[in-house]
C-alpha positions as CSV (number, residue, x, y, z in Angstrom):
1,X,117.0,121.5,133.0
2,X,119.3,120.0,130.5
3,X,117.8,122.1,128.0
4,X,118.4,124.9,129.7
5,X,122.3,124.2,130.4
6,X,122.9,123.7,126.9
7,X,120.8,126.9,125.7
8,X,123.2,128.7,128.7
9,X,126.4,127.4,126.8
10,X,125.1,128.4,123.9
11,X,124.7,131.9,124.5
12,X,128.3,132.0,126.6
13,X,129.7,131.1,122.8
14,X,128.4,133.0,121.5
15,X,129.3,135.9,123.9
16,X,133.3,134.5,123.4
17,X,133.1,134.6,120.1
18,X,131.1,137.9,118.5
19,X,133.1,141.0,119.2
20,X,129.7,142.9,119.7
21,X,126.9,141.1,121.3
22,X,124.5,143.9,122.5
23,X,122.2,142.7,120.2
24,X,122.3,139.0,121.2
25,X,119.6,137.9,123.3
26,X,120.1,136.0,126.6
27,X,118.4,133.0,127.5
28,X,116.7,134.3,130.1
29,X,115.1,137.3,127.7
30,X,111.8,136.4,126.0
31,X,111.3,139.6,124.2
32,X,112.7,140.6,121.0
33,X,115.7,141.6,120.2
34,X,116.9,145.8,120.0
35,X,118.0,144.8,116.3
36,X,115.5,144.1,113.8
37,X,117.9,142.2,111.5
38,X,118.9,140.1,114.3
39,X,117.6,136.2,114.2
40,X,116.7,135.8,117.6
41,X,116.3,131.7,117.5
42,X,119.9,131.0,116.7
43,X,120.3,130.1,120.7
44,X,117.4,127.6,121.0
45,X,117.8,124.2,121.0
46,X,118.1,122.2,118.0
47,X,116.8,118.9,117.2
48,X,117.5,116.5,113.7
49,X,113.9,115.4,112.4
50,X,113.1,112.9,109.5
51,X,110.1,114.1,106.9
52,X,109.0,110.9,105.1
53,X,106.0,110.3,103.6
54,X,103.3,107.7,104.9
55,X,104.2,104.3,104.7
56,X,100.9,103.5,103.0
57,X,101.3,106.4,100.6
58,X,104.9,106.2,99.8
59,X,103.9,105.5,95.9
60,X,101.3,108.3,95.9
61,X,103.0,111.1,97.9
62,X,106.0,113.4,96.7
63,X,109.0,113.6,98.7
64,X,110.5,116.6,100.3
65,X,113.8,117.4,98.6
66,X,115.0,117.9,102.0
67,X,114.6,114.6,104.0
68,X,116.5,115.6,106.9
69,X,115.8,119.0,109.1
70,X,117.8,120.3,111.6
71,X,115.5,123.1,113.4
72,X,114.9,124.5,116.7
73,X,112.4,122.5,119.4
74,X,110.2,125.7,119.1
75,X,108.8,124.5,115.5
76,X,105.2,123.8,115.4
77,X,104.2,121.2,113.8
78,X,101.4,123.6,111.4
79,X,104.7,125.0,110.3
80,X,106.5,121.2,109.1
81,X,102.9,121.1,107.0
82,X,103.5,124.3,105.0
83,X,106.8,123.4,104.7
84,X,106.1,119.9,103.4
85,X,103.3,122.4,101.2
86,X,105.9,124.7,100.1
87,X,108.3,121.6,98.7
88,X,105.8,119.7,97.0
89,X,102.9,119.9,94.8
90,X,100.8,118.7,97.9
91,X,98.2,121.3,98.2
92,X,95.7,119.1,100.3
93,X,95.1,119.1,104.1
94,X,98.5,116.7,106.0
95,X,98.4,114.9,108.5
96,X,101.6,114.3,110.4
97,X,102.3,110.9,112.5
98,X,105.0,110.5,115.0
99,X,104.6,106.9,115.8
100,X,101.7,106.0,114.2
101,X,100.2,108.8,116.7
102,X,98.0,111.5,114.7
103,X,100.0,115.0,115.9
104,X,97.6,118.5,116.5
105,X,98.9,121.4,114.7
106,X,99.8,123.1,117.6
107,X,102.4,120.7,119.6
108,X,106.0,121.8,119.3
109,X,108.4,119.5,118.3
110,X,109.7,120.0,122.2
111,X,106.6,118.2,123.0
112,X,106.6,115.7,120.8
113,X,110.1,114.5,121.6
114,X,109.6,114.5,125.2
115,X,106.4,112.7,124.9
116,X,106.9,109.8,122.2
117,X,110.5,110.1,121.4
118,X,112.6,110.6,124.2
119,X,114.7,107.0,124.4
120,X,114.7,106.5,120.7
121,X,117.9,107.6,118.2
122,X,118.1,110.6,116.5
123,X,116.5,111.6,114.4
124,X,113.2,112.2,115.2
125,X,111.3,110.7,112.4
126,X,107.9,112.0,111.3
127,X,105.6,110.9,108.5
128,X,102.8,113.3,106.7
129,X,100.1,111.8,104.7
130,X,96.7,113.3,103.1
131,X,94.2,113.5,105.4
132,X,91.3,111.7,105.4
């Protein structure tokens, strides 16, 4: 619910603030926007992640140049691993941890942070390693 309340607020800014906002999606509208050009995520909540590599790999693994991330919840995590692909020369299979917890390809950072994060400080702090 809170989730909701501040993706609300977020789209009453930005209804105050854009002179034409036919093309701005509500938060209750799922479907795409009427504009093509428009970038329909810029309502959705955000959250502050930390990419680091392994703790055992540290020496072997290249860093991202990007350490922190600010991004919307709706990120999956196959997307962190092409990033963390796209950044470095790591072209092998990743594996991404969030609390020494192995995390499927298809979990949302939404789900992550309600499942294993929750209480903790920002940011959320992930590690990718090769898998093995």
């Amino acid at each position: 619910k809170q989730w909701y309340q501040r993706r609300v607020r977020g789209a009453e800014f930005e209804q105050e603030t854009t002179a034409d906002n036919s093309s701005s999606p509500s938060p209750e509208s799922d479907g795409p926007p009427d504009d093509e050009n428009t970038w329909f995520h810029r309502s959705d909540v955000k959250i502050s992640i930390s990419l680091e590599p392994s703790q055992k790999d540290v020496a072997m693994l290249e860093s991202v140049p990007m350490k922190y991330i600010r991004c919307s919840m709706r990120l999956k995590v196959s997307h962190l691993e092409k990033y963390i692909r796209d950044k470095t020369s790591l072209k092998d299979e990743l594996e991404i941890t969030c609390n020494k917890t192995p995390l499927d390809g298809q979990l949302t950072l939404e789900n992550i942070w309600l499942d294993t994060w929750k209480v903790k400080e920002a940011p959320m702090r992930l590690y990718y390693s090769k898998k093995t």
